[in-house]
C-alpha positions as CSV (number, residue, x, y, z in Angstrom):
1,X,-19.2,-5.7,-15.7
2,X,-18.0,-7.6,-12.7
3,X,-20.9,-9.8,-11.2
4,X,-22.9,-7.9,-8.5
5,X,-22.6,-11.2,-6.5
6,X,-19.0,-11.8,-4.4
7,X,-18.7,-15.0,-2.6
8,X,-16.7,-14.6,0.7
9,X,-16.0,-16.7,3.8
10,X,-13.5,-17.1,6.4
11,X,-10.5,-19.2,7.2
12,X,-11.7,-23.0,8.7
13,X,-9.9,-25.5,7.2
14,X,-9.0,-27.2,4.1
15,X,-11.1,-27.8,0.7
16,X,-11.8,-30.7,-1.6
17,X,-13.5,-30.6,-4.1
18,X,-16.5,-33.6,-4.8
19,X,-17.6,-34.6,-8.2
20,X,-20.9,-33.2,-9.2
21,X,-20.3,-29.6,-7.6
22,X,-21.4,-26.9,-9.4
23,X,-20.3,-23.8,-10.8
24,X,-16.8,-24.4,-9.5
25,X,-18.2,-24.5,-5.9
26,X,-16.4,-26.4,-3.2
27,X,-17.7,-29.3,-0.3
28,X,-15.8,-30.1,2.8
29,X,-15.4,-34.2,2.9
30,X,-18.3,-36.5,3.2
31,X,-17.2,-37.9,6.7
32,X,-16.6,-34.5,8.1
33,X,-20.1,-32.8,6.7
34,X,-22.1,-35.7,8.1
35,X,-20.5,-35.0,11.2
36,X,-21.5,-31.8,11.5
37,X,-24.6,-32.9,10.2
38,X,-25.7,-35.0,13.0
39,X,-24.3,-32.0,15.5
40,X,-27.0,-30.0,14.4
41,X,-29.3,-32.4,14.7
42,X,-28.6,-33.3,18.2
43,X,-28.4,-29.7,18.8
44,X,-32.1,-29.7,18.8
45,X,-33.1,-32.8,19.9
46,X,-35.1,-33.1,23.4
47,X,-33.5,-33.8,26.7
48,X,-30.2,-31.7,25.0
49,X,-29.4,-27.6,25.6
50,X,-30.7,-25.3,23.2
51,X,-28.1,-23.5,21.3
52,X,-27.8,-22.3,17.4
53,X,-27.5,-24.5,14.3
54,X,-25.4,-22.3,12.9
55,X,-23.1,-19.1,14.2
56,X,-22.8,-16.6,11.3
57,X,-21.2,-13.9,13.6
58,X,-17.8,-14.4,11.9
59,X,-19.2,-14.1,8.5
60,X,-19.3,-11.2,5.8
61,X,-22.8,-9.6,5.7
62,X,-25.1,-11.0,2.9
63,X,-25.5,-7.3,0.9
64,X,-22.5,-4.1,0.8
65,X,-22.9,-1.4,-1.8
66,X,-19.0,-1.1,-1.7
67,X,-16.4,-4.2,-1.1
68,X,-13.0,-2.9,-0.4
69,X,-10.2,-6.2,-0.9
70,X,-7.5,-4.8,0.9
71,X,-7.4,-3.5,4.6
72,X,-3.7,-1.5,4.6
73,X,-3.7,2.2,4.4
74,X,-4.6,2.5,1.1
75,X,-8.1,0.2,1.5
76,X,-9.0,1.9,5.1
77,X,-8.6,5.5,3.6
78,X,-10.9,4.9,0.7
79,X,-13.3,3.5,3.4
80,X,-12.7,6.5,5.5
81,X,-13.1,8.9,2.3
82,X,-16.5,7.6,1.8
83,X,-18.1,7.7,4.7
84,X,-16.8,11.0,5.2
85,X,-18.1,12.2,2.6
86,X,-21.3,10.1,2.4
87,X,-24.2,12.2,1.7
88,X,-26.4,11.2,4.8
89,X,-24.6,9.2,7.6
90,X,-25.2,5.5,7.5
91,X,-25.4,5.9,3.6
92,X,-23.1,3.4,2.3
93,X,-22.8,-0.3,3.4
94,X,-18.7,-0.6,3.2
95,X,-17.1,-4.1,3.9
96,X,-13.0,-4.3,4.2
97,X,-11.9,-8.0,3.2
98,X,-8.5,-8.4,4.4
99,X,-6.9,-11.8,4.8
100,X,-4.8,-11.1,7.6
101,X,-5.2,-9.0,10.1
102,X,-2.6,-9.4,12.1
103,X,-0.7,-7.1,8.9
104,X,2.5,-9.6,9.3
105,X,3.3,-8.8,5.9
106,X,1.2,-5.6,4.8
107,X,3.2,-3.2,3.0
108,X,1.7,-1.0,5.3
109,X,3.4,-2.4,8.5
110,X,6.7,-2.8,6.8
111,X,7.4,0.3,5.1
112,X,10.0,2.7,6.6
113,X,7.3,5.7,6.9
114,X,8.9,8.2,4.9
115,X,6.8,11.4,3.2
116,X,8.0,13.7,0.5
117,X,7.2,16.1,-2.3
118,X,9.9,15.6,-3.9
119,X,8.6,14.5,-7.1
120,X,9.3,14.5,-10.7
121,X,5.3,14.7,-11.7
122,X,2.7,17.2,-10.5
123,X,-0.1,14.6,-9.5
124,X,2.7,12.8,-7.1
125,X,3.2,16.3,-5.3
126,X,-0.4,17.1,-5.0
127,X,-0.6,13.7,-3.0
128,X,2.1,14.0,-1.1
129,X,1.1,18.0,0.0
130,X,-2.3,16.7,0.3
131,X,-1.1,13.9,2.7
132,X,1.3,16.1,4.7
133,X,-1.4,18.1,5.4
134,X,-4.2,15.2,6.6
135,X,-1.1,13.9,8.6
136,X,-0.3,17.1,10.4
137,X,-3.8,17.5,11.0
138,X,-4.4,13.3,12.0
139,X,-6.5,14.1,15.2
140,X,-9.1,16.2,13.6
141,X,-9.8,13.9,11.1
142,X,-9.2,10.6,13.2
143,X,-10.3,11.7,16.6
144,X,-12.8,9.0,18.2
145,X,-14.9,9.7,21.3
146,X,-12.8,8.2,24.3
147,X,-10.1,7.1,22.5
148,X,-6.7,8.2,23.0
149,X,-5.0,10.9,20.7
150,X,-2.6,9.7,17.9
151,X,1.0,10.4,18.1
152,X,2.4,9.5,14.7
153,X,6.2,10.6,16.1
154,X,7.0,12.9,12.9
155,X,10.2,13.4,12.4
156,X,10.8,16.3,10.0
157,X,13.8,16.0,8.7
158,X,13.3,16.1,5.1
159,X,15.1,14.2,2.2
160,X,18.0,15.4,0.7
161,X,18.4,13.4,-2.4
162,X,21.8,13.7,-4.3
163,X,22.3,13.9,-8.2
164,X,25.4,13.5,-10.1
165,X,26.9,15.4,-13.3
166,X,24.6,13.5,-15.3
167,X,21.3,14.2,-13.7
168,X,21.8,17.4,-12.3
169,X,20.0,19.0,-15.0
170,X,17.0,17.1,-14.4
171,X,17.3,17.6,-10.4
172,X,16.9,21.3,-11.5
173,X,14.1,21.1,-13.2
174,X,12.3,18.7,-11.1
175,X,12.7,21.3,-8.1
176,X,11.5,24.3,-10.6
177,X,8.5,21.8,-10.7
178,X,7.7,21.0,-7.0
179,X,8.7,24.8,-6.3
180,X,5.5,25.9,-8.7
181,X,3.4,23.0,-7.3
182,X,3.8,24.6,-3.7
183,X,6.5,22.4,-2.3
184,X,9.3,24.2,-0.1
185,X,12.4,22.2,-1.8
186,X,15.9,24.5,-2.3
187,X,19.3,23.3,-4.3
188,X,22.3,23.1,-2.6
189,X,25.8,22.5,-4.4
190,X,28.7,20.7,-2.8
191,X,29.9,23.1,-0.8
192,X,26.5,24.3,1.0
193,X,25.7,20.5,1.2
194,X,29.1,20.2,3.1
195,X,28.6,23.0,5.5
196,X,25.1,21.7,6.6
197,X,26.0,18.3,6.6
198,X,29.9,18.0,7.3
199,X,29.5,14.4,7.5
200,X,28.8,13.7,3.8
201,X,31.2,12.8,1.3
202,X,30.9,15.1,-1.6
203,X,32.8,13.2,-4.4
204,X,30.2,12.3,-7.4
205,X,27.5,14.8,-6.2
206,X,27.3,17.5,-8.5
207,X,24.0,19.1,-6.8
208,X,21.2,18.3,-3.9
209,X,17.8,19.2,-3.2
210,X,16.6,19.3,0.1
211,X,13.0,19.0,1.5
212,X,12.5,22.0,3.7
213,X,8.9,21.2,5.1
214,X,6.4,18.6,5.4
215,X,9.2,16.3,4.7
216,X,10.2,13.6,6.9
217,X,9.2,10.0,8.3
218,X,6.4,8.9,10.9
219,X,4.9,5.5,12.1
220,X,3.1,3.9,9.8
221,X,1.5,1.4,12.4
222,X,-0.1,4.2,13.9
223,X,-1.6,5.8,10.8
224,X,-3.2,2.1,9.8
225,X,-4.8,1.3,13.5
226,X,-5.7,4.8,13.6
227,X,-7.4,4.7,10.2
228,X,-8.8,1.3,11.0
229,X,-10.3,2.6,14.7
230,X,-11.7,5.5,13.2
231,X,-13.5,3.5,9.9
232,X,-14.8,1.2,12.3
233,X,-16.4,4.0,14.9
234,X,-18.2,5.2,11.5
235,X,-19.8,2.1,10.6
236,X,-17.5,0.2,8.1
237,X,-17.4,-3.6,8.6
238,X,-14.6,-5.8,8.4
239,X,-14.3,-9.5,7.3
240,X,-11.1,-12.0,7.4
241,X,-10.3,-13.8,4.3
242,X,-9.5,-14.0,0.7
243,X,-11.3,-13.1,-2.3
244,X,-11.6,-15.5,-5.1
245,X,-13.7,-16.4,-8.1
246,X,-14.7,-19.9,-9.7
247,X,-17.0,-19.4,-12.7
248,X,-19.3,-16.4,-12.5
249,X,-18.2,-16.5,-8.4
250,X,-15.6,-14.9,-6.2
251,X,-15.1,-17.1,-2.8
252,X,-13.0,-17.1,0.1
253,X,-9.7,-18.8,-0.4
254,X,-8.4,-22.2,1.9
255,X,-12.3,-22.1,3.7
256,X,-14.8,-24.3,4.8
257,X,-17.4,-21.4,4.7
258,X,-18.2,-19.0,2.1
259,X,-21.3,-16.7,1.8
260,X,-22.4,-14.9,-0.8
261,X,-22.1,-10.7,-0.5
262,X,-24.2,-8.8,-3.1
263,X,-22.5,-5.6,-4.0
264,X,-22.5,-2.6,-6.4
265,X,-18.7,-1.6,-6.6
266,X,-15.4,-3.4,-5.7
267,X,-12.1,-1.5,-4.9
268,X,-9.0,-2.9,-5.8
269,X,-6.7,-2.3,-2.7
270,X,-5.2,-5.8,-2.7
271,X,-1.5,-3.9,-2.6
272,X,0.9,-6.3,-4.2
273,X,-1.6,-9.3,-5.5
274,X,-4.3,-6.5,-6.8
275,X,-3.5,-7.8,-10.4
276,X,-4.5,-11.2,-9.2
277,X,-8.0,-9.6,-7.9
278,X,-8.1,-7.7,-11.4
279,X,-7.8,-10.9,-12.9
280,X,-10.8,-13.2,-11.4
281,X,-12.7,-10.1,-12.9
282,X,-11.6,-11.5,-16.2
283,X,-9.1,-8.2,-16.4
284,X,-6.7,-9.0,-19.0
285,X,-8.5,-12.0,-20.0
286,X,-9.4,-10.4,-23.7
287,X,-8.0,-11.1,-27.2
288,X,-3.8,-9.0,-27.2
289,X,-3.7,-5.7,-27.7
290,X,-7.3,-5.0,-26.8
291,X,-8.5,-3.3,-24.0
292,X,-10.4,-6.2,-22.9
293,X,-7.0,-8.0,-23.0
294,X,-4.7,-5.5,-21.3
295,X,-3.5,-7.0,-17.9
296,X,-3.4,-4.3,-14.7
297,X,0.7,-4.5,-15.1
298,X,1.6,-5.0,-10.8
299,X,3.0,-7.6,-9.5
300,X,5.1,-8.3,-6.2
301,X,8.6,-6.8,-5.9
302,X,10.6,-7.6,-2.9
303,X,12.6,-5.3,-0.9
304,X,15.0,-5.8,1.8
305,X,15.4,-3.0,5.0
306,X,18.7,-2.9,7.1
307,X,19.1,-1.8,10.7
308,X,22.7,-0.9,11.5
309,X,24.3,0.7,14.4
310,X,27.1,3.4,14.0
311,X,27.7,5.4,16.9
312,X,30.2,8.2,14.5
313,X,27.1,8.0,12.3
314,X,25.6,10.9,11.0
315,X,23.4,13.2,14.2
316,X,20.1,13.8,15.0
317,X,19.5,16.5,12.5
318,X,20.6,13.8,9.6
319,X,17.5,13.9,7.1
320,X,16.5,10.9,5.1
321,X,19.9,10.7,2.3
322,X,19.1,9.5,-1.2
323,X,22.1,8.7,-2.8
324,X,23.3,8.8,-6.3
325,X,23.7,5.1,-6.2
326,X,19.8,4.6,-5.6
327,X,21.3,4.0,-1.6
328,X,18.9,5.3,0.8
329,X,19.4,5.8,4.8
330,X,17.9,7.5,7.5
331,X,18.2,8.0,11.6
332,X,16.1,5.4,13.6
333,X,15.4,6.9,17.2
334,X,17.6,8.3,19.4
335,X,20.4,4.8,19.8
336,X,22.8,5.9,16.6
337,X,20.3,3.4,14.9
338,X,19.9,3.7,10.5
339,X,17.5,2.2,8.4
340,X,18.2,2.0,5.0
341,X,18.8,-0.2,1.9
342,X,18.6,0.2,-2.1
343,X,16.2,-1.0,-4.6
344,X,17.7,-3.6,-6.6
345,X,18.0,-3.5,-10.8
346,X,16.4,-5.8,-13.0
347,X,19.1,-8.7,-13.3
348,X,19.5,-8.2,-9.6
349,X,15.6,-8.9,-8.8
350,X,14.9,-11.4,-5.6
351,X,12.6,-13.8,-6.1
352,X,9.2,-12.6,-4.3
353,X,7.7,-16.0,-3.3
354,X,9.0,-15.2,0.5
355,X,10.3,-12.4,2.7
356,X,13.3,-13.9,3.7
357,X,16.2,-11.5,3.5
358,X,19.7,-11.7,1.2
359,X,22.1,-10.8,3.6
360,X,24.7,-10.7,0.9
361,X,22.7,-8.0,-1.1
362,X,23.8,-5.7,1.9
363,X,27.3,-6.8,1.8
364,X,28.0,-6.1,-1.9
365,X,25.3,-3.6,-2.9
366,X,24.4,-1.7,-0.2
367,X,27.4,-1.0,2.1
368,X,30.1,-0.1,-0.3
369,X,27.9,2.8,-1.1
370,X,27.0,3.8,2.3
371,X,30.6,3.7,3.1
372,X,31.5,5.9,0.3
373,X,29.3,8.1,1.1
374,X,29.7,9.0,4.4
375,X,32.8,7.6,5.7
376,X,31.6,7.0,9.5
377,X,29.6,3.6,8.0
378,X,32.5,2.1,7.2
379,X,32.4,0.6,10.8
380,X,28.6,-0.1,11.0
381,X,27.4,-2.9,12.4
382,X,24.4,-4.5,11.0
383,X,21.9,-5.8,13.6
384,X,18.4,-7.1,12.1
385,X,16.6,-6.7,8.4
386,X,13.3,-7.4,7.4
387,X,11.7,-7.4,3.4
388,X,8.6,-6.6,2.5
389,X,6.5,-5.6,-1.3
390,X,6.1,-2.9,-3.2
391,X,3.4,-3.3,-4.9
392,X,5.2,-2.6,-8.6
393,X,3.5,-0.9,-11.4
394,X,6.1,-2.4,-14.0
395,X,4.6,0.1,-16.6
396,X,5.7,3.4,-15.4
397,X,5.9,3.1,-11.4
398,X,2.7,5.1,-11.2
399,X,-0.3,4.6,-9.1
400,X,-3.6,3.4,-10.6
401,X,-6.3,5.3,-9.2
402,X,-10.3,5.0,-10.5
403,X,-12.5,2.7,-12.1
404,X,-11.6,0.3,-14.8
405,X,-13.5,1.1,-18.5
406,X,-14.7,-1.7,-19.7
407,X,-15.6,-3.4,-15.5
408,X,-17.3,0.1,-14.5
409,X,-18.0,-1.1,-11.1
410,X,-14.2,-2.7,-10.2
411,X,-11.9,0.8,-9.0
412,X,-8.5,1.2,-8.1
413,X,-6.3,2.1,-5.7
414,X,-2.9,0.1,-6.2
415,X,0.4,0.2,-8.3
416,X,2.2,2.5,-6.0
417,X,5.7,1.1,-6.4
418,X,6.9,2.2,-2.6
419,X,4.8,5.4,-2.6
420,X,1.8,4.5,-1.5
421,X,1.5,5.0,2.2
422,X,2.5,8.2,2.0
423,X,-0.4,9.5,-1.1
424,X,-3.1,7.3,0.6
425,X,-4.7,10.1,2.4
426,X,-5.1,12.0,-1.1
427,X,-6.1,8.7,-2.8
428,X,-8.4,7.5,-0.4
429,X,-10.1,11.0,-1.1
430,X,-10.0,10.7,-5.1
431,X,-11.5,7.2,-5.2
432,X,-14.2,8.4,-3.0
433,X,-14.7,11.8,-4.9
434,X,-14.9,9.6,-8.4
435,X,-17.4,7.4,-6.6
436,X,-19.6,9.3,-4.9
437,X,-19.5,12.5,-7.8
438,X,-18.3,10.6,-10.9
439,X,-14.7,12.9,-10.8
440,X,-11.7,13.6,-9.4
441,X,-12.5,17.1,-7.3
442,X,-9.5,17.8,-5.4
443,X,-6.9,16.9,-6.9
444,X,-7.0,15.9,-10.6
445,X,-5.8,12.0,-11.4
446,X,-6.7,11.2,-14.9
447,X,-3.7,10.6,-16.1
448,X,-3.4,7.3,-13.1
449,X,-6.7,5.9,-15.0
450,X,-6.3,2.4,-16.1
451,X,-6.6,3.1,-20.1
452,X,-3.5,4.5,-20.4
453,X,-2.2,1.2,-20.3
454,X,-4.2,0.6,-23.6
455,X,-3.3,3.6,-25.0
456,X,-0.1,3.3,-23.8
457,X,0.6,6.3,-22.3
458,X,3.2,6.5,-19.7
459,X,3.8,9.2,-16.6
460,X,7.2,8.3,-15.4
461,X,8.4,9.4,-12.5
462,X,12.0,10.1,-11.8
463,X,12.2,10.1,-8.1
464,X,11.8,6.7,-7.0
465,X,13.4,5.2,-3.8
């Protein structure tokens, strides 16, 4: 089991480490700490103010029964989740760690917004319904006392994703799947898809399905600060910083401070790094093919979003277009703005160590394809781009969702691969529900448990932007 001790602190300046210190524990520099040393002392002496030795107000609380790493929209829903469904209020002790709160480069804050059911696997479109459902509903379940109403600024357009000869078969049957699942998807063949949408270029498309409700795109900004206002009016506690572990420890990264948080359960919501998280809990640290040695298989994967202008673009009814190429595009606001991009392949894989953006990777991947699609693009003008993770479950692009078997008391949420802000209302729910009850209630997620990496069992899904 993971130690019920975590060791956290907050951002203050550089460590060295000093000979002698023990169980991998860090000490700021002899000069500095005597320094601060005789501050305190002074602080007390006669003749001088009175103030405290010491102000803890910035640090982590000494005891949690639940540590959530991770404060995007997958972290704060779990939060939300349990202290909605506590059993008496001010039940559970629940501390976010997230080491930067400004969300510069959340995957939350980044992502283009979108929500579908368009799904190859069952579970996926029970999240996504599930989702479409807390969303349309946001101010009865985020609604705080003299705070201003949410406006999440749906748009519901839909998708419309494209097959071509070869995967039109599986398009089919993928509908006939969200159809019994309770999704309102319909087929369209090239003609109907030209008659609704006389702007698309039907060459290669062989069939479309189109997303006729609870489809579209919203701001994810407002769904994190509005999960993040409401955790916060229930009681959960937030702290700044990163978690790490020395020996039988976890400590703040890059800190001068670090205190010592007792805790029963840990939820992995650390997005893109949660397999580094999964590791300081000696996850994957076992003999090969083991389940003590079987690694939680996410890692970073960078992608880039484009922001062109193309005033012959497609209208205002224009849904969100996934092409056969793996292109994607949508309307941004009323300007004849697009966002869009494509995910890359394998060989063609940036490197994730920053967020800068390969303007190139437009050029020669991603334009020809819009062009060819719909012919108005071929006079875009590009006008900014950002990048931002995924957070990539290279075993079968599925989410990871409960608690680990062999560390009972470390639970998931992570492994999305680009779907996550849009199921994190449904997974914030089902990592509660095994928590607080010991199973999935609403909607059933065994098959996202951690062992079937073990047992290597995968649940691909087809539809992945």
């Amino acid at each position: 089991m993971l130690p019920r001790v975590l060791s956290l602190g907050v951002r203050r300046g550089p460590l060295t480490r000093r000979p002698g210190t023990l169980r991998g524990g860090f000490s700021l520099d002899w000069e500095e700490k005597l320094s601060e040393i005789k501050k305190k002392i002074q602080s007390v002496l006669p003749g001088t103010s009175l103030h405290p030795l010491y102000d803890s107000s910035h640090l982590p609380p000494d005891h949690s029964d639940v540590v959530i790493v991770g404060g995007g929209v997958l972290g704060l829903s779990v939060a939300y989740w349990l202290k909605k469904l506590e059993k008496q209020r001010g039940a559970l002790r629940v501390l976010v760690v997230e080491r930067d709160l400004t969300y510069s480069q959340a995957s939350s804050a980044l992502s283009l917004g979108g929500i579908h059911q368009q799904f190859s696997l069952p579970e996926n479109i029970h999240l996504s319904l599930f989702s479409a459902s807390f969303l349309r509903n946001i101010n009865e379940h985020l609604a705080v006392v003299d705070a201003p109403p949410l406006d999440l600024q749906f748009n519901p357009l839909g998708y419309l994703w494209l097959a071509s000869e070869k995967d039109a078969a599986a398009m089919e049957n993928n509908v006939k799947v969200q159809r019994q699942e309770g999704a309102k998807v319909c087929l369209m063949s090239p003609d109907q898809l030209r008659n609704k949408f006389p702007w698309i270029n039907t060459e290669g498309v062989a069939l479309a399905s189109y997303g006729m409700e609870d489809e579209g795109w919203f701001d994810p900004w407002c769904l994190l600060q509005g999960l993040r206002r409401k955790v916060q009016s229930m009681g959960v506690l937030f702290c700044q910083g990163e978690v790490t572990r020395e020996s039988e420890l976890v400590k703040m990264d890059n800190s001068v401070e670090y205190q010592p948080v007792e805790c029963a359960l840990v939820i992995n919501a650390a997005g893109a790094w949660s397999a580094q998280i999964a590791a300081l809990a000696g996850i994957g640290k076992g003999p090969p093919d083991t389940l003590q040695g079987t690694k939680l298989p996410v890692e970073p994967r960078k992608r880039y979003v484009y922001v062109w202008h193309c005033p012959q673009g497609p209208g205002l009814e224009s849904p969100l277009v996934a092409d056969t190429s793996g292109t994607y595009f949508r309307r941004e606001g009323l300007g004849s703005n697009y966002l869009g991009g494509r995910s890359p392949t394998e060989e063609e894989e940036p490197d994730p160590e920053n967020l800068e953006v390969d303007h190139d990777f437009f050029q020669d991947k991603v334009w020809p394809h819009l062009a060819q699609r719909v012919p108005a693009f071929e006079t875009l003008k590009v006008q900014n781009a950002w990048a931002g993770y995924y957070d990539y479950n290279t075993f079968d692009q599925n989410g990871v969702v409960g608690p680990h078997p062999l560390v009972v008391n470390m639970f998931f949420a992570t492994g999305f691969s680009g779907h996550g802000l849009q199921q994190a209302p449904g997974v914030g729910r089902a990592v509660a529900e095994m928590i607080l009850e010991g199973r999935f209630q609403t909607i059933n997620l065994d098959s996202f448990l951690f062992s079937r990496f073990y047992l290597g069992e995968k649940i691909q899904e087809d539809n992945i932007i």
